[in-house]
C-alpha positions as CSV (number, residue, x, y, z in Angstrom):
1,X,101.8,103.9,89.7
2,X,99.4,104.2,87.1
3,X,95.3,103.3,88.4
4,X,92.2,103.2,86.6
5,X,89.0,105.3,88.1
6,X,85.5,105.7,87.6
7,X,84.4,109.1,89.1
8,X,80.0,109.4,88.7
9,X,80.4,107.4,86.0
10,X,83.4,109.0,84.0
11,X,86.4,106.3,82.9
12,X,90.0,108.0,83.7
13,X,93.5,106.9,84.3
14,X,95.5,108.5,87.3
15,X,99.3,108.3,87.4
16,X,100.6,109.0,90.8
17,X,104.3,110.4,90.9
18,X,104.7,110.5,94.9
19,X,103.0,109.9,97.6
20,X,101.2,112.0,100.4
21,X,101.5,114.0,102.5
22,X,103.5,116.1,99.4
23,X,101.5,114.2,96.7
24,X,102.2,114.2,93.4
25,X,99.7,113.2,90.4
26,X,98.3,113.4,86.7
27,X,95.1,112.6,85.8
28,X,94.6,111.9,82.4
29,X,96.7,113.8,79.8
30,X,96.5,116.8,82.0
31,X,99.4,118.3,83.4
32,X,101.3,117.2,86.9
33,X,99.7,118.4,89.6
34,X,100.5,118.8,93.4
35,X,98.8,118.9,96.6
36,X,99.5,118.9,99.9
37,X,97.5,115.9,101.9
38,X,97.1,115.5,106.1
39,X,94.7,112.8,107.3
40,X,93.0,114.6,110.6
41,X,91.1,112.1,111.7
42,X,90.2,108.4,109.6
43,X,88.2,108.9,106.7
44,X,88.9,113.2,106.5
45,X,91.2,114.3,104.2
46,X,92.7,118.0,104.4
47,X,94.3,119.0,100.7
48,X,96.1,122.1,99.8
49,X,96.3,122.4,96.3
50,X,96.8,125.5,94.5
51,X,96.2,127.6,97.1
52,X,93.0,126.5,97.7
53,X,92.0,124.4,101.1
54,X,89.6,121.1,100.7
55,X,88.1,118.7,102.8
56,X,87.2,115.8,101.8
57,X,84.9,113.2,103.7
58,X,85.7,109.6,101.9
59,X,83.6,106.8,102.6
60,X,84.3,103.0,102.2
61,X,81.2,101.3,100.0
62,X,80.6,97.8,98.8
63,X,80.9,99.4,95.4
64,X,83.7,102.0,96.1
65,X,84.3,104.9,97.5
66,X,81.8,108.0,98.1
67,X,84.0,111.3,98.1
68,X,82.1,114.6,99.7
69,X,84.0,117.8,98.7
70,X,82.1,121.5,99.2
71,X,79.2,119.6,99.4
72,X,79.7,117.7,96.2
73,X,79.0,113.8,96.1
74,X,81.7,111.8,93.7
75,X,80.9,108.2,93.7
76,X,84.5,106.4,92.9
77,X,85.9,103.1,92.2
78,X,89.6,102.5,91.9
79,X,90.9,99.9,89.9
80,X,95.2,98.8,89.8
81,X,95.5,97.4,86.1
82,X,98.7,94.9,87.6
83,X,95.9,93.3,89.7
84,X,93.4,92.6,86.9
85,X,96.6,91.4,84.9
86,X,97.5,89.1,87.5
87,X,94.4,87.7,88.7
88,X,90.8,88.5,86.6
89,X,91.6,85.5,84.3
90,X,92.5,82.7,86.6
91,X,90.6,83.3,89.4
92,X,86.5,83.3,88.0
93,X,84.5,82.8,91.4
94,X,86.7,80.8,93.3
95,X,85.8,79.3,96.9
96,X,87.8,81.0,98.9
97,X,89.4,84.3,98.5
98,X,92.8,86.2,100.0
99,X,92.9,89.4,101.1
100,X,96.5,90.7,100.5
101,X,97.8,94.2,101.5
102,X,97.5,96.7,98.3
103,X,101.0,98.3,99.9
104,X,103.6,97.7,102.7
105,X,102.8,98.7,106.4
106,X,102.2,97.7,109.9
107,X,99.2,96.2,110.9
108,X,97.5,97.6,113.8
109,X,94.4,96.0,114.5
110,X,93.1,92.5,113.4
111,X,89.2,92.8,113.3
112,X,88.4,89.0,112.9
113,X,89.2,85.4,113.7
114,X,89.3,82.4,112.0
115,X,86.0,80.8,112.1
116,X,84.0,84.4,112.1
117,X,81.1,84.7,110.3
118,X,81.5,88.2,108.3
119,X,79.6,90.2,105.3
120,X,80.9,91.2,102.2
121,X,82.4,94.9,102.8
122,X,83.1,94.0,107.1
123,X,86.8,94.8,108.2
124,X,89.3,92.0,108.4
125,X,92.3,94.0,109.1
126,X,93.7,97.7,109.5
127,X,97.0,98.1,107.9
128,X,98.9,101.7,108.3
129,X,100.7,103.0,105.8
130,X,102.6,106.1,104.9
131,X,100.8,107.7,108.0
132,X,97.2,106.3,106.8
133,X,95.2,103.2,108.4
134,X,93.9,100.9,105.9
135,X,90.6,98.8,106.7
136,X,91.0,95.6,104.1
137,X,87.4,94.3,103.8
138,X,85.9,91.2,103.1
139,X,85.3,91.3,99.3
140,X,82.1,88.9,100.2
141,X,80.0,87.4,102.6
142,X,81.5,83.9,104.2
143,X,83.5,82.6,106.6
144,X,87.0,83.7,108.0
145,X,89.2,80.7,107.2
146,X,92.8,82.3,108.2
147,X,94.1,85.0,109.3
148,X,97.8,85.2,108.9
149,X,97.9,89.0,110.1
150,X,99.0,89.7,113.7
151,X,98.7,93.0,115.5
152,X,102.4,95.0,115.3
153,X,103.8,93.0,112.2
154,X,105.4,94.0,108.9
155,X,103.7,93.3,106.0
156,X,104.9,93.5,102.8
157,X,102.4,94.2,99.0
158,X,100.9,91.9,98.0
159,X,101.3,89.7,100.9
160,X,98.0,87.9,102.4
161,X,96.1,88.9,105.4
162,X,93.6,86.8,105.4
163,X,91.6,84.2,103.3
164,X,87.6,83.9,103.2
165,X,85.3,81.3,101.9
């Protein structure tokens, strides 16, 4: 899967080849690279790559990701070129908005009911996957409409969680 990424302000593409824990990647032209990924605790990621160890501290923001590695700051934002294919052109600002699940997995916690009040960037839902929990946030401020997500399901990509208006 191929992903588009702006790292402090640097346009790249990354291609990933397989998925953690034994993770396999190129970013940009450069050569594959591998890396060895464990998930400690939520938002800590321990890396082995190269020989080297990292930690990384990730943090969810309204407009990305912050990344702190040997106390370096990366500001990030991830972009899957399928979704901007699929939906950039019809969508505009629409009046209510689905949040679908980027990947298959098991949801494990439903943060919200219909009829909450919530603010853009607030969990909705927490989907694990591939041995990671997934917060999907509210991509504004408004009101839960539904919220087709129950606790211990199967959900499949692409598949909605929950809508907002």
């Amino acid at each position: 899967m191929k992903l588009q990424v702006t790292i402090n302000g640097i346009d790249e593409t990354i291609e990933l080849l397989a998925p953690a824990p034994g993770c396999r990647f190129r970013l940009g032209q450069d050569a594959e690279r591998a890396a060895e990924v464990q998930v400690p605790e939520p938002g800590v990621y321990s890396v082995l790559m190269s020989g080297r160890s990292y930690d990384a501290r990730v943090e969810e923001h309204p407009s990305g990701l912050v990344i702190a590695l040997e106390g370096y700051r990366f500001e990030v934002a991830v972009r899957d070129p399928r979704r901007l294919a699929r939906g950039a052109a019809s969508r505009g600002r629409q009046a209510i908005e689905s949040i679908a699940s980027p990947m298959p997995g098991k949801v494990v916690r439903v943060l919200v009911a219909p009829g909450d009040s919530v603010e853009t960037g607030q969990g909705l839902v927490v989907v694990e996957a591939m041995k990671m929990q997934n917060e999907m946030k509210s991509p504004r401020a408004g009101r839960v409409v539904s919220v087709a997500a129950r606790e211990g399901a199967t959900v499949a990509a692409g598949e909605v969680l929950a809508t907002v208006e």
